[in-house]
C-alpha positions in Angstrom: 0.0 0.0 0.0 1.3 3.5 -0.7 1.9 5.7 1.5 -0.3 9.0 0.3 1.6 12.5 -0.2 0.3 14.1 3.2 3.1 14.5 5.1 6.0 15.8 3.6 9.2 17.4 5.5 11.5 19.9 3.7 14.7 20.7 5.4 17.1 23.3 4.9 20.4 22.6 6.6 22.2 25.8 7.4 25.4 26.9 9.2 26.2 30.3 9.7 24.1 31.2 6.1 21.5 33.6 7.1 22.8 36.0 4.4 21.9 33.7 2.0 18.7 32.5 3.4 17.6 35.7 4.0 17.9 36.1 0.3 16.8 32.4 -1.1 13.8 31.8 1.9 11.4 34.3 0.6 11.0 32.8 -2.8 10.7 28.9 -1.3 8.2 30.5 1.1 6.3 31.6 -1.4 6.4 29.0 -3.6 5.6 26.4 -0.9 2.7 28.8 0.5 1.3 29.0 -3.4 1.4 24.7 -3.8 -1.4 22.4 -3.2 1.4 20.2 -1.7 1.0 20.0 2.4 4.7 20.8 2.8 6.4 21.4 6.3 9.8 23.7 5.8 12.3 23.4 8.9 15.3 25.5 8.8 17.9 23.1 10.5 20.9 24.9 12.2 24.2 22.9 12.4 24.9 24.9 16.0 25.8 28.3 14.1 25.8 30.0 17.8 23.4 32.1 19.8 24.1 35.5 17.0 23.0 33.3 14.5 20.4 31.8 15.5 18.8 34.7 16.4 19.0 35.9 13.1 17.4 32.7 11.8 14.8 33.3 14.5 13.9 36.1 12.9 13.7 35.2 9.0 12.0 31.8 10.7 8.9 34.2 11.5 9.4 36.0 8.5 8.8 33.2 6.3 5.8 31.6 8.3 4.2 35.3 7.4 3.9 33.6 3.7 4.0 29.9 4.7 2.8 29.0 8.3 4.0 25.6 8.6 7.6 26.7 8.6 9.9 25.8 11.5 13.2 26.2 13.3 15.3 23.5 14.9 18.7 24.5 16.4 21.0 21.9 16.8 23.5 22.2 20.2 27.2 21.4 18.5 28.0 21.8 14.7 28.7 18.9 13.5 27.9 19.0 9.4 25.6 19.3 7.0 24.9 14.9 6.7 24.8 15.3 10.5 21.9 17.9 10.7 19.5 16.9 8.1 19.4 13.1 9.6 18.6 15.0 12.9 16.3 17.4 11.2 14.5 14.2 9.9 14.3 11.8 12.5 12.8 14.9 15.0 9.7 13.7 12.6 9.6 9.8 12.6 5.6 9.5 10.9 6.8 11.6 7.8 6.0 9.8 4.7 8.3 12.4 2.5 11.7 13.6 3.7 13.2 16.1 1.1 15.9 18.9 1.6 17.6 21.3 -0.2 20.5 23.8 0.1 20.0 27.6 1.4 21.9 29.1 -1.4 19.0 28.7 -3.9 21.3 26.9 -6.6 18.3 24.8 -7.0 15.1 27.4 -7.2 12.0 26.5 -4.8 10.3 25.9 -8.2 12.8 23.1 -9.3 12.6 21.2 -5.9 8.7 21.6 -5.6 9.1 19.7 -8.9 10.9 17.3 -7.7 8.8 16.9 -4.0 5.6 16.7 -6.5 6.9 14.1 -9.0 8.1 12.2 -5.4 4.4 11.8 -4.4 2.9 11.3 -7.7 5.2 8.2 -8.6 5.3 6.9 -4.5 8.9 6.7 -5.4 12.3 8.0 -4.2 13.9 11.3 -6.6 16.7 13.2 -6.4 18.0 15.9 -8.6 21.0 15.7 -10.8 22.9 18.2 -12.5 22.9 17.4 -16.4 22.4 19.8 -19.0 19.3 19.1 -21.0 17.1 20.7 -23.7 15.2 21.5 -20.6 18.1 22.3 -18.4 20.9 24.8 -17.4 23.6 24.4 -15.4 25.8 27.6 -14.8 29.2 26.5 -12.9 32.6 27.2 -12.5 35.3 25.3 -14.6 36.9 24.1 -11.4 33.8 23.3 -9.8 32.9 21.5 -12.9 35.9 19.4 -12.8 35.5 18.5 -8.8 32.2 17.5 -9.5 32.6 15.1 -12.1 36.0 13.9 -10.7 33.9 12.7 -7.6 30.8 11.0 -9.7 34.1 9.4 -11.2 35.4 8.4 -7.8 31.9 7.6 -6.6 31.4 5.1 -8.9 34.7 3.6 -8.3 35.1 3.1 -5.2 31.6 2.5 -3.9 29.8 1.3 -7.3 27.6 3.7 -6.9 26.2 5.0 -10.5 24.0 7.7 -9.6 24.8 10.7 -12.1 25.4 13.0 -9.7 24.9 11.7 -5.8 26.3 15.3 -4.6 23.1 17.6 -5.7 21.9 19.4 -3.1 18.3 18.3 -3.3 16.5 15.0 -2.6 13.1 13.6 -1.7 13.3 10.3 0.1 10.3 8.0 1.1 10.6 8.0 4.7 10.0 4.4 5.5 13.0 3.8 3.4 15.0 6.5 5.0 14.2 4.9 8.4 15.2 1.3 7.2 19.3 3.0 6.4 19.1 5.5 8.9 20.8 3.4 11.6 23.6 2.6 9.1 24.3 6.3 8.4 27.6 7.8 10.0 28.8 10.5 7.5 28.2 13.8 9.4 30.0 16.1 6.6 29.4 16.4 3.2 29.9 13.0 1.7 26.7 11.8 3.7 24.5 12.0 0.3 26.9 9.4 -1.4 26.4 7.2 2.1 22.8 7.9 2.1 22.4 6.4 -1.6 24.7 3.4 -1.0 22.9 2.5 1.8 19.4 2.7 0.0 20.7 0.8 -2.7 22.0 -2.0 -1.0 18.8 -2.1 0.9 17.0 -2.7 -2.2 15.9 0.8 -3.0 15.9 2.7 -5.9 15.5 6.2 -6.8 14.5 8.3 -10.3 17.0 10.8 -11.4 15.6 14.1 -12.8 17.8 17.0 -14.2 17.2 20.2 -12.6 18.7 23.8 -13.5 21.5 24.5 -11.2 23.2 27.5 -10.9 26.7 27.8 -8.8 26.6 30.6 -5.9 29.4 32.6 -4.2 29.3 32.2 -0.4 29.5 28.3 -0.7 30.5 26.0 2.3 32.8 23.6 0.3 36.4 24.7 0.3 38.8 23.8 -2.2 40.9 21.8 -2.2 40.2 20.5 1.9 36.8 19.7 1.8 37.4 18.0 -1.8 40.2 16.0 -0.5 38.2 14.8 2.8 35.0 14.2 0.2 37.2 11.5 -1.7 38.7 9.9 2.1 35.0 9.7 3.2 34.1 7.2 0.3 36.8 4.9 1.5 35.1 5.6 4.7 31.9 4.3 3.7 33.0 1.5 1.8 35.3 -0.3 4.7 31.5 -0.1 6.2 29.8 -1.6 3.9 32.0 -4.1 3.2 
């Protein structure tokens, strides 16, 4: 039996980005408020500090002006983005839908309503890739070009995972499947997405892949090379886990 599209959780990690919510949350507030979809939006804060949270207090009530069922949760220690958005998700064990997408807007509201819609529809897992189409822009940097298909490459070497792109910053995953892995996820940085879909996928799982438009933004978290370079150690990571 399916499980129907009536409770659906969209979570924005965030860690000291209230700059660039407080330019991205209007539009998914307003697009969320305008959908027939029964969406709840929580703002999840890796443990930015008591500054920053107060300023995400603030666009919090802000954006439940336009879309009431929006919500903050405030985590106590930072510990990464993987690490928030499993909390963020298990705070809400009877969701059907768990979804979440990045504060910098990259993907629009529009694109992962899209994506949250075709989800329901289909009772099936989706997660956005970024692949030029006929119906489809992506606007990136050479160099982030080249780290982001280096790791698909490395993604598919070392954990067989041949997802297009396992690294988009915007997913919608059933939640009784989420809840069957969740146990098994240990990635707290950004490499959890590449855990999260091995796990599914040895669990049986599968997901559809849908191009979105994409669009790099300044202000980003990942840092070149470091974060790269601890990306590519994290899939060896997960591997030695799952044997």
């Amino acid at each position: 039996m399916h499980e129907a599209p009536d409770d659906i959780l969209l979570v924005t990690p965030v860690w000291n980005d209230s700059a660039r919510l407080s330019r991205f949350g209007p539009e998914l507030a307003r697009v969320l408020a305008a959908s027939p979809l029964p969406v709840r939006w929580v703002i999840a804060d890796d443990g930015s500090g008591p500054e920053e949270a107060g300023r995400l207090r603030v666009l919090r009530d802000e954006f439940a002006q336009t879309h009431a069922t929006t919500s903050l949760h405030l985590a106590t220690e930072h510990r990464g983005k993987g690490a928030i958005v499993r909390e963020a998700w298990s705070l809400h064990p009877q969701a059907a839908w768990l979804a979440f997408t990045d504060a910098d807007g990259a993907v629009s509201a529009e694109e992962i309503l899209r994506l949250i819609d075709i989800a329901a529809k289909g009772h099936q897992n989706v997660i956005g890739i970024r692949k030029r189409t006929p119906e489809t822009k992506i606007v990136e940097s050479a160099r982030r070009s080249l780290t982001h298909h280096s790791f698909i490459l490395a993604a598919h070497l070392v954990l067989g995972l041949t997802c297009e792109d396992p690294q988009c910053g915007a997913k919608v995953i059933r939640g009784a499947d989420f809840r069957v892995v969740a146990p098994l996820l240990e990635e707290d940085g950004f490499a959890f997405d590449c855990e999260l879909l091995t796990r599914l996928f040895l669990e049986g799982f599968s997901w559809l892949e849908v191009p979105v438009n994409w669009t790099e933004m300044k202000g980003g978290k990942v840092r070149f090379p470091q974060d790269a370079w601890r990306m590519f150690k994290a899939l060896f990571r997960i591997r030695r886990r799952v044997g």
